[in-house]
Backbone as CSV, one residue per row, in Angstrom:
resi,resn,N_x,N_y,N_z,CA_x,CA_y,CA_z,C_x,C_y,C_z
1,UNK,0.847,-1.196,0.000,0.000,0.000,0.000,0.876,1.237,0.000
2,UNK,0.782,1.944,-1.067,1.414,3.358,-0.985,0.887,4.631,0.250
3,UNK,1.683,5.490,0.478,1.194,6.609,1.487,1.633,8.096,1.128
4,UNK,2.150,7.814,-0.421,2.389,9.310,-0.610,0.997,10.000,-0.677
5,UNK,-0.094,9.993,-0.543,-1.421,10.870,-0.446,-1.897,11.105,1.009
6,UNK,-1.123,11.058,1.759,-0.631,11.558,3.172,0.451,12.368,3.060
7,UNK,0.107,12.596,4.186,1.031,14.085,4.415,2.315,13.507,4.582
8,UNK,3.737,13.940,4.363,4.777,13.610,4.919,5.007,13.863,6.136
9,UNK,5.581,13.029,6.976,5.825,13.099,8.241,7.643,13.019,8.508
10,UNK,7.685,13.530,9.173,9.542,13.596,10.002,9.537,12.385,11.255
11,UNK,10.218,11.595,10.577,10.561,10.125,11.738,12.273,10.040,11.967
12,UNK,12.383,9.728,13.355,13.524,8.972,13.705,12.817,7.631,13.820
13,UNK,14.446,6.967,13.370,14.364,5.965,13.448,15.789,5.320,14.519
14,UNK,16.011,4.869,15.797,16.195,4.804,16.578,16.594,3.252,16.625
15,UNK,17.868,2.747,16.466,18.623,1.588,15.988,17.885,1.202,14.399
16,UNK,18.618,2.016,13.564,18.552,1.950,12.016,19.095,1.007,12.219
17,UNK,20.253,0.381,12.115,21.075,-0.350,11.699,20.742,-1.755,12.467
18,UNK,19.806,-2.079,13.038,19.570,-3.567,13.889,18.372,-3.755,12.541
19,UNK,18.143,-5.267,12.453,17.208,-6.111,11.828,16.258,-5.816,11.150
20,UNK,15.495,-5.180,12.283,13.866,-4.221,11.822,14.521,-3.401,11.401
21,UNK,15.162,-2.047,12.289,15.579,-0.760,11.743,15.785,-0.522,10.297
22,UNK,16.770,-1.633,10.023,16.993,-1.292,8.338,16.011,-1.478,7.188
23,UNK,15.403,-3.061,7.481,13.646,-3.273,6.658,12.804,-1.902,6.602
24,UNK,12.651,-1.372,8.006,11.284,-0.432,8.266,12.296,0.945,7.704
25,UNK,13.444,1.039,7.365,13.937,2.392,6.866,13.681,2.068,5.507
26,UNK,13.913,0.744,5.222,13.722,0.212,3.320,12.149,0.675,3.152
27,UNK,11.741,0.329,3.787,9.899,0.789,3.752,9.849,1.748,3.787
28,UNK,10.324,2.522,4.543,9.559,4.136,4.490,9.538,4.618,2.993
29,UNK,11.381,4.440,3.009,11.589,4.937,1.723,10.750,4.402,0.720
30,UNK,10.492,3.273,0.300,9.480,3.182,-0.807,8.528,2.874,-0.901
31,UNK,7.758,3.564,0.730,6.020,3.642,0.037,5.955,5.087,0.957
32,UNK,7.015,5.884,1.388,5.844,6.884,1.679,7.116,8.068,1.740
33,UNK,6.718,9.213,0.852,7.676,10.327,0.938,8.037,11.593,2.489
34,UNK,8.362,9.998,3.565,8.326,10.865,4.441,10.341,11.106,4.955
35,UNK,10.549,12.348,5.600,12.038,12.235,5.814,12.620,11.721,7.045
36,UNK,13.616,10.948,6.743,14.281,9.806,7.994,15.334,10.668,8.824
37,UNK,15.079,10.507,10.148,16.420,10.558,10.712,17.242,9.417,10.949
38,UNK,18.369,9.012,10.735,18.781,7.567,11.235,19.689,7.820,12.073
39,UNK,19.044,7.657,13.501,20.254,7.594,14.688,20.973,5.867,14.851
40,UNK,22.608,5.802,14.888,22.894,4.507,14.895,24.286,4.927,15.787
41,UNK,24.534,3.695,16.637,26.122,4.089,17.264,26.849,3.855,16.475
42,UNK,27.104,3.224,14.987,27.700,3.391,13.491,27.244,3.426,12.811
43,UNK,27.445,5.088,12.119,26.379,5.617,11.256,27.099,4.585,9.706
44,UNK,28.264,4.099,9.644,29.069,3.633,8.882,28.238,2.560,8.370
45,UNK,27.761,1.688,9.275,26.793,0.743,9.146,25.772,1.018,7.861
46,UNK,25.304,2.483,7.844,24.060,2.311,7.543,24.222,2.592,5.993
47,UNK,25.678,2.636,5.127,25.546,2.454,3.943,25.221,3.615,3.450
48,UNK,24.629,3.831,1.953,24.528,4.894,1.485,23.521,5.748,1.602
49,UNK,22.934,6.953,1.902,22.118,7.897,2.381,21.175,8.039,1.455
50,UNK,19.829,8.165,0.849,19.097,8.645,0.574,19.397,10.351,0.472
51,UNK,20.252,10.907,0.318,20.176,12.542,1.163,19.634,13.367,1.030
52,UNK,18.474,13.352,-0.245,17.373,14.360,-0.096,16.162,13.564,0.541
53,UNK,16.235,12.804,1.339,15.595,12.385,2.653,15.550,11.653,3.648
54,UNK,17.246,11.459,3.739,17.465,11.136,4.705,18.832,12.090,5.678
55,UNK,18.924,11.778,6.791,20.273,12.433,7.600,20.826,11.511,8.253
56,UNK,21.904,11.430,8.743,21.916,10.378,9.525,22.830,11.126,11.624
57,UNK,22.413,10.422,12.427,22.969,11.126,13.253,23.407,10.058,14.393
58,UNK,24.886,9.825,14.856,25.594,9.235,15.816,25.449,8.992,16.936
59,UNK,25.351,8.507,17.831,25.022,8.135,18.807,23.745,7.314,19.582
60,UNK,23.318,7.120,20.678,22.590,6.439,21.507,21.436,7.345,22.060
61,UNK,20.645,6.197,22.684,19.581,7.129,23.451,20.273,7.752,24.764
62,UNK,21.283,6.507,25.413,22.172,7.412,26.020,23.150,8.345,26.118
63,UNK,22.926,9.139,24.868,23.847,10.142,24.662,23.254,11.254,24.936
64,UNK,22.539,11.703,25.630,21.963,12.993,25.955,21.761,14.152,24.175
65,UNK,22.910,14.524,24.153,23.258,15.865,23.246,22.773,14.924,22.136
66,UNK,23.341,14.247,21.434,22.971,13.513,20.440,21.467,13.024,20.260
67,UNK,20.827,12.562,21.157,19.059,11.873,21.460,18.721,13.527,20.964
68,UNK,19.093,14.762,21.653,18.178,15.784,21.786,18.640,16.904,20.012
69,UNK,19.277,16.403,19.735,19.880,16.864,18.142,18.890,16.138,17.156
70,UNK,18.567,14.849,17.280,17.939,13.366,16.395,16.110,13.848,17.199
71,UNK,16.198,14.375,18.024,14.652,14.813,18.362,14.099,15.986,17.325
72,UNK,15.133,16.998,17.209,14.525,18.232,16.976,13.807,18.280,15.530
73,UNK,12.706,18.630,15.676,12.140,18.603,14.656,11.033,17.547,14.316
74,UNK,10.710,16.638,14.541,10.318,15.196,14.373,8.820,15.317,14.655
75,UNK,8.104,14.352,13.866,6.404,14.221,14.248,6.533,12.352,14.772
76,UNK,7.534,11.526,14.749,6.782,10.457,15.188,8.711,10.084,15.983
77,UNK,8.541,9.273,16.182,9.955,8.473,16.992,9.833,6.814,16.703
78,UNK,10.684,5.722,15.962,10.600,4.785,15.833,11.244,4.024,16.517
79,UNK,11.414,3.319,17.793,12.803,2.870,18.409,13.144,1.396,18.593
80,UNK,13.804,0.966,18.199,13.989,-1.065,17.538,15.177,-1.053,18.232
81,UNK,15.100,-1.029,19.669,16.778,-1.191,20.747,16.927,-2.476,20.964
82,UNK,18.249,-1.998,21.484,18.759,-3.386,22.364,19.628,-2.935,23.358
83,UNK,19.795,-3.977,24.728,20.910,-3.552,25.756,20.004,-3.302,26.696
84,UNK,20.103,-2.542,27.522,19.121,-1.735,28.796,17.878,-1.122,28.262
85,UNK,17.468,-2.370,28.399,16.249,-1.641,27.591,14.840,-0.728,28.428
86,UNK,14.684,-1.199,29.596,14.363,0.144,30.522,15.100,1.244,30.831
87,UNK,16.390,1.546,30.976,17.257,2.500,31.603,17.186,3.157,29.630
88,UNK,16.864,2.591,28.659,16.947,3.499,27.578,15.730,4.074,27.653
89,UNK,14.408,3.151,27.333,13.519,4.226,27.673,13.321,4.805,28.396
90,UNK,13.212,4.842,29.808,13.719,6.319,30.474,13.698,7.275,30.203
91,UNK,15.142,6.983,29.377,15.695,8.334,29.359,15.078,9.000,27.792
92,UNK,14.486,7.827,26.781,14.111,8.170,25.670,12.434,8.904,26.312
93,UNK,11.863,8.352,26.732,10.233,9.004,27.247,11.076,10.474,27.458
94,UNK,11.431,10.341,28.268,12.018,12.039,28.958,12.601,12.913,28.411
95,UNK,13.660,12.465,27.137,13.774,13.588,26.005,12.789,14.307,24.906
96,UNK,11.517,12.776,25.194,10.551,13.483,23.952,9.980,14.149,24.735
97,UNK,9.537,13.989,25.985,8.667,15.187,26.580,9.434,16.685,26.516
98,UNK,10.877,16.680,26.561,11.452,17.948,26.984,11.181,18.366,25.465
99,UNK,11.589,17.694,23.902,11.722,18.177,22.703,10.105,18.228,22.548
100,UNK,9.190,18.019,23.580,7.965,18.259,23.013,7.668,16.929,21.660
101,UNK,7.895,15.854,21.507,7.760,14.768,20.207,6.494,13.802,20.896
102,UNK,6.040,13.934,20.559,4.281,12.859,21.059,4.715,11.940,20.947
103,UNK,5.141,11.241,19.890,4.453,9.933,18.595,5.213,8.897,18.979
104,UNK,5.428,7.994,19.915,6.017,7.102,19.889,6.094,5.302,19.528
105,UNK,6.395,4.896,19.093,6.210,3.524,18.248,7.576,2.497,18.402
106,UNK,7.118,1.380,20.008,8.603,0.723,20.468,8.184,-0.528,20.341
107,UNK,9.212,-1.226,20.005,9.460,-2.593,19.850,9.490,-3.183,21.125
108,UNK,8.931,-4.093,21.990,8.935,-4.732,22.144,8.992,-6.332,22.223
109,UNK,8.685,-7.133,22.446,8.174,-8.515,22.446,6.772,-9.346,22.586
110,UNK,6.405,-10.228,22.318,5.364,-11.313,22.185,5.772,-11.631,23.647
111,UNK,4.977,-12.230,24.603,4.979,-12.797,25.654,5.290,-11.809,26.764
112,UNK,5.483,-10.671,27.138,5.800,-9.965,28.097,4.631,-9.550,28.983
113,UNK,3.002,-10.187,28.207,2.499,-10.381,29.730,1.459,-11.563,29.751
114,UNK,2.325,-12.533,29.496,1.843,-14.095,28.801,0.762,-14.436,28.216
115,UNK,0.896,-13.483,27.250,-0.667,-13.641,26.495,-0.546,-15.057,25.462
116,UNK,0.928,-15.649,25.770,1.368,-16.482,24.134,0.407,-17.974,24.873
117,UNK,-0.784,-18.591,24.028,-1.764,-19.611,24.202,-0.470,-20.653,23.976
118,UNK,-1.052,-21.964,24.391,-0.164,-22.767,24.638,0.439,-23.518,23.173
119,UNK,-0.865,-23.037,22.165,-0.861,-23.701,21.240,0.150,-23.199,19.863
120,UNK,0.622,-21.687,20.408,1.117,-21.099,19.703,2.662,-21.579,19.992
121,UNK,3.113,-21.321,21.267,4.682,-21.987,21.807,5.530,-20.328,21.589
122,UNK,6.760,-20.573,22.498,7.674,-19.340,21.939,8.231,-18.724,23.574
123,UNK,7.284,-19.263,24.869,7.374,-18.488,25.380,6.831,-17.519,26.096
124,UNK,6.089,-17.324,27.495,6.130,-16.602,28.098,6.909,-15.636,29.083
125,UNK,6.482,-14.582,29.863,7.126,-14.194,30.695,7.605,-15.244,32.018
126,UNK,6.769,-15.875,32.226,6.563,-16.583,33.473,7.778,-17.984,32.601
127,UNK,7.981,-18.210,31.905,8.962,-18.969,31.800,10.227,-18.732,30.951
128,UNK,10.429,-17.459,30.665,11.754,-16.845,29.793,11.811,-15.706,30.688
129,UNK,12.549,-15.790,31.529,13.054,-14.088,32.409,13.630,-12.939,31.427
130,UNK,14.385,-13.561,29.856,15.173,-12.768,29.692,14.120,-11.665,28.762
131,UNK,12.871,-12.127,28.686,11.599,-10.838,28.518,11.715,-10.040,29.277
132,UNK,12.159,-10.119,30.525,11.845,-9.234,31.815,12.252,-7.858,31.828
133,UNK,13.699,-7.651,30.529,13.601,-6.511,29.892,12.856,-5.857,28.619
134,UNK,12.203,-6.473,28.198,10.968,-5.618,27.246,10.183,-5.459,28.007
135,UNK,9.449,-6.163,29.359,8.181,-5.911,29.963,8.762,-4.773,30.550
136,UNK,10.101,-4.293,31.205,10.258,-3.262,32.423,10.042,-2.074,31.463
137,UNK,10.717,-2.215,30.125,10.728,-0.790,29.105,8.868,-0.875,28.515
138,UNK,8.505,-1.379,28.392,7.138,-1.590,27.887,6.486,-0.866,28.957
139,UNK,6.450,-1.303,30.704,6.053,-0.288,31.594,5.909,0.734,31.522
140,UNK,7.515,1.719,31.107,7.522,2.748,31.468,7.035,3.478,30.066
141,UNK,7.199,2.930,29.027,6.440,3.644,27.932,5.027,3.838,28.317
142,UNK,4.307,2.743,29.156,3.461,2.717,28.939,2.762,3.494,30.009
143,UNK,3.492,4.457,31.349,3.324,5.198,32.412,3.680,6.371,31.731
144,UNK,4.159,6.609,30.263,4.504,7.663,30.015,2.836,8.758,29.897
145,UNK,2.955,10.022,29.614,1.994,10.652,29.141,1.931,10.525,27.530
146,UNK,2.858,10.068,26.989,3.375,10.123,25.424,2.024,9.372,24.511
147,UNK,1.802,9.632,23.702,1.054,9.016,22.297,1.659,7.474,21.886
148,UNK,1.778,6.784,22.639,2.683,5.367,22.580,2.190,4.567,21.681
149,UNK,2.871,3.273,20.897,2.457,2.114,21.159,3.399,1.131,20.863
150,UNK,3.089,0.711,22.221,4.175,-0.760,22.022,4.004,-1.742,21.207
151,UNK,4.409,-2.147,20.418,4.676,-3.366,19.149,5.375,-4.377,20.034
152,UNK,4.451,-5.772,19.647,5.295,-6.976,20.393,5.065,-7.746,19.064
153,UNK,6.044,-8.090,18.666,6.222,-8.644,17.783,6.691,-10.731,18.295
154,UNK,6.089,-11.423,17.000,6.904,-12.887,17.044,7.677,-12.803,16.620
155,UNK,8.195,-14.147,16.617,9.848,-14.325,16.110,9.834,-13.696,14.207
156,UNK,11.139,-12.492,14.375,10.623,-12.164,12.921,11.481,-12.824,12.316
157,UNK,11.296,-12.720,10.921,12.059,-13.802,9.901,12.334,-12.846,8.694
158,UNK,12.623,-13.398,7.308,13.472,-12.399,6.737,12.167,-12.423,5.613
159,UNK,10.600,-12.907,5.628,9.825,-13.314,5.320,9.464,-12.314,3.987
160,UNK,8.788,-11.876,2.617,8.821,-11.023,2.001,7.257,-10.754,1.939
161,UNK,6.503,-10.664,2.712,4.818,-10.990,2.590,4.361,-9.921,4.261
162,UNK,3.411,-9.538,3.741,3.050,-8.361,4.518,1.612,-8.923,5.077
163,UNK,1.717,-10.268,5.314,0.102,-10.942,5.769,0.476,-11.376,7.524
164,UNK,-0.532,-10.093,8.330,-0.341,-10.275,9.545,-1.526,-10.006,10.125
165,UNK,-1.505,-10.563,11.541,-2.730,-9.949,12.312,-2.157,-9.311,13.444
166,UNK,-3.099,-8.319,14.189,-2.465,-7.477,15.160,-3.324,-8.046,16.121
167,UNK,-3.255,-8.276,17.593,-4.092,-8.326,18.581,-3.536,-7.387,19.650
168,UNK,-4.397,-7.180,20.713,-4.250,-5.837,21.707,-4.488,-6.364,22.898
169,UNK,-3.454,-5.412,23.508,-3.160,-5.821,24.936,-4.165,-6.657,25.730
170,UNK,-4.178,-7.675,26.000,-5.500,-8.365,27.028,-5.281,-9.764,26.101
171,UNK,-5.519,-9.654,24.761,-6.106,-10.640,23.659,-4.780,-11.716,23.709
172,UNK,-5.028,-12.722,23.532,-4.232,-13.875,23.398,-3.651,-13.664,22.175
173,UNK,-2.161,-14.011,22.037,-1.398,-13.528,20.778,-1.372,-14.873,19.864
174,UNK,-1.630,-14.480,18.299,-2.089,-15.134,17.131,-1.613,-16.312,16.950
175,UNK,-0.292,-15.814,16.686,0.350,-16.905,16.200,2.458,-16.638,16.443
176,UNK,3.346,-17.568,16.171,4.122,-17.596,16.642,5.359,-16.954,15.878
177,UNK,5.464,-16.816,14.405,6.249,-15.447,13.649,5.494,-14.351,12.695
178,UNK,6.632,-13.748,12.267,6.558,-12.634,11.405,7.595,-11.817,10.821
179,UNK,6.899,-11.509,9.644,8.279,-11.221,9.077,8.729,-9.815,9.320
180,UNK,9.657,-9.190,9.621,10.404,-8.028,9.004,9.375,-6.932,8.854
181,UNK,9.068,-7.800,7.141,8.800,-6.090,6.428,7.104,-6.310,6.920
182,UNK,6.296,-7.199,7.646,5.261,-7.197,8.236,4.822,-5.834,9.560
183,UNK,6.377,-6.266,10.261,6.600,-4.949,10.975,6.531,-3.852,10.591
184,UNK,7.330,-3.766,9.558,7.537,-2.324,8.834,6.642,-1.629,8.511
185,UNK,5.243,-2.609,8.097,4.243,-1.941,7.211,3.356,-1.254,8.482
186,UNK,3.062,-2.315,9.314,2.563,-2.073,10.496,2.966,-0.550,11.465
187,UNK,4.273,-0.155,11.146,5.120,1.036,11.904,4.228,2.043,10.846
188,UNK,4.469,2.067,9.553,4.283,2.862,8.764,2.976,3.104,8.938
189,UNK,1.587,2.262,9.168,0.615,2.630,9.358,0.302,3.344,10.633
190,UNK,1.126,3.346,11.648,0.785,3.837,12.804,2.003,4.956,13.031
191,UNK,2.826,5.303,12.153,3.416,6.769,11.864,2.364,7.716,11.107
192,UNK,1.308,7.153,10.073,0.665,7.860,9.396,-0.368,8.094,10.212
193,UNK,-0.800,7.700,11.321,-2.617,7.518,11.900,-2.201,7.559,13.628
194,UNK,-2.379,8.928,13.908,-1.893,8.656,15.138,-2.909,8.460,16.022
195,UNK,-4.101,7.877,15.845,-5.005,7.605,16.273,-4.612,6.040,16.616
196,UNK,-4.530,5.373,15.251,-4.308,3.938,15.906,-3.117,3.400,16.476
197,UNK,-3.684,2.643,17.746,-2.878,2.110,18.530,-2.400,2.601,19.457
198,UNK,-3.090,3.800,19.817,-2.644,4.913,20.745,-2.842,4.565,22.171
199,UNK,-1.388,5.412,22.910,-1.627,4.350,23.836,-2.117,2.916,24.009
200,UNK,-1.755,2.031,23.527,-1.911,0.785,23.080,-0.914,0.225,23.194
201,UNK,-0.849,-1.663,22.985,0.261,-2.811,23.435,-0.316,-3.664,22.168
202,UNK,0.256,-3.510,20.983,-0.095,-3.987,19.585,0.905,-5.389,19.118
203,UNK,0.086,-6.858,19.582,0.907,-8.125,18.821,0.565,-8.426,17.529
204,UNK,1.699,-8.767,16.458,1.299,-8.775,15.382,2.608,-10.152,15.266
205,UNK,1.797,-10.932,14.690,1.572,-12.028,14.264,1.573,-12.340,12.511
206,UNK,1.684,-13.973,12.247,1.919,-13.603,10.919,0.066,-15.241,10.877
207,UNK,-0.791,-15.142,10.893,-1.684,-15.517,10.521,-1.298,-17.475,10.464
């Protein structure tokens, strides 16, 4: 589905260079004329620039000066981390409130509040601790005042098919992968519509 008959929007994208990051930057670019920021701790990584719409900018969410440089300006925030993943959001909720940026759209995980049915497999909280960091960052996004929504994604794959279902926080999650650019499309619809998924805990599944 194309989105140039929407308005362009100004996105960071917040670990370009990890798995999703790079798919959902391949997406923007070719279905919707909106302009990228790509924050990466190697911008080297991220190959050749788009440069009449893209920038690219160095550093972490823990970089203070750098997070608040990759804010300015922006209508949505895309963030696909890894590492401390509460002690990043943190500090990421708290720069968008100071830069004033609503729109937030974080990766999470499938199972972080054991919605995964038995029949699906993969994993709950209650029996994989090492969720215990997407559920703590999922919290605090989700105590934020911010325009949120957490994405819990299944196991993604390098899949080329955009056939998914989404279920919402409470609902038992679908099924057990998904691909990539499933994500991607999914980000892109909820960069364009800041209505859906707002404040929301969005699993997407591949059917």
């Amino acid at each position: 589905m194309k989105w140039r008959n929407i308005s362009m929007a100004n996105v960071l994208i917040i670990g370009a260079t990890g798995s999703v990051g790079r798919v959902t930057r391949q997406y923007f670019l070719d279905n919707t004329d909106d302009q990228l920021t790509l924050m990466a701790r190697s911008t080297g990584r991220l190959g050749q620039l788009n440069t009449g719409r893209e920038r690219a900018i160095a550093g972490s969410v823990t970089d203070p000066a750098a997070l608040k440089a990759a804010l300015a300006g922006q209508d949505v925030v895309f963030a696909a981390l890894s590492g401390n993943l509460a002690g990043m959001a943190k500090r990421l909720v708290a720069a968008m409130d100071e830069a004033k940026v609503n729109r937030l759209l974080f990766i999470a995980s499938m199972g972080i509040y054991n919605e995964i049915p038995a029949r699906v497999g993969g994993g709950n909280l209650a029996d994989n601790p090492i969720l215990q960091g997407y559920r703590d960052a999922a919290d605090i996004v989700e105590a934020s005042d911010l325009n949120y929504t957490v994405i819990r994604p299944g196991w993604f794959d390098n899949g080329n098919d955009t056939n998914y279902q989404v279920t919402k926080k409470g609902e038992p999650f679908g099924g057990h992968d998904v691909s990539r650019k499933s994500i991607a499309d999914l980000v892109v619809r909820l960069a364009h519509d800041e209505t859906l998924g707002s404040r929301d805990s969005l699993g997407i599944n591949r059917p």
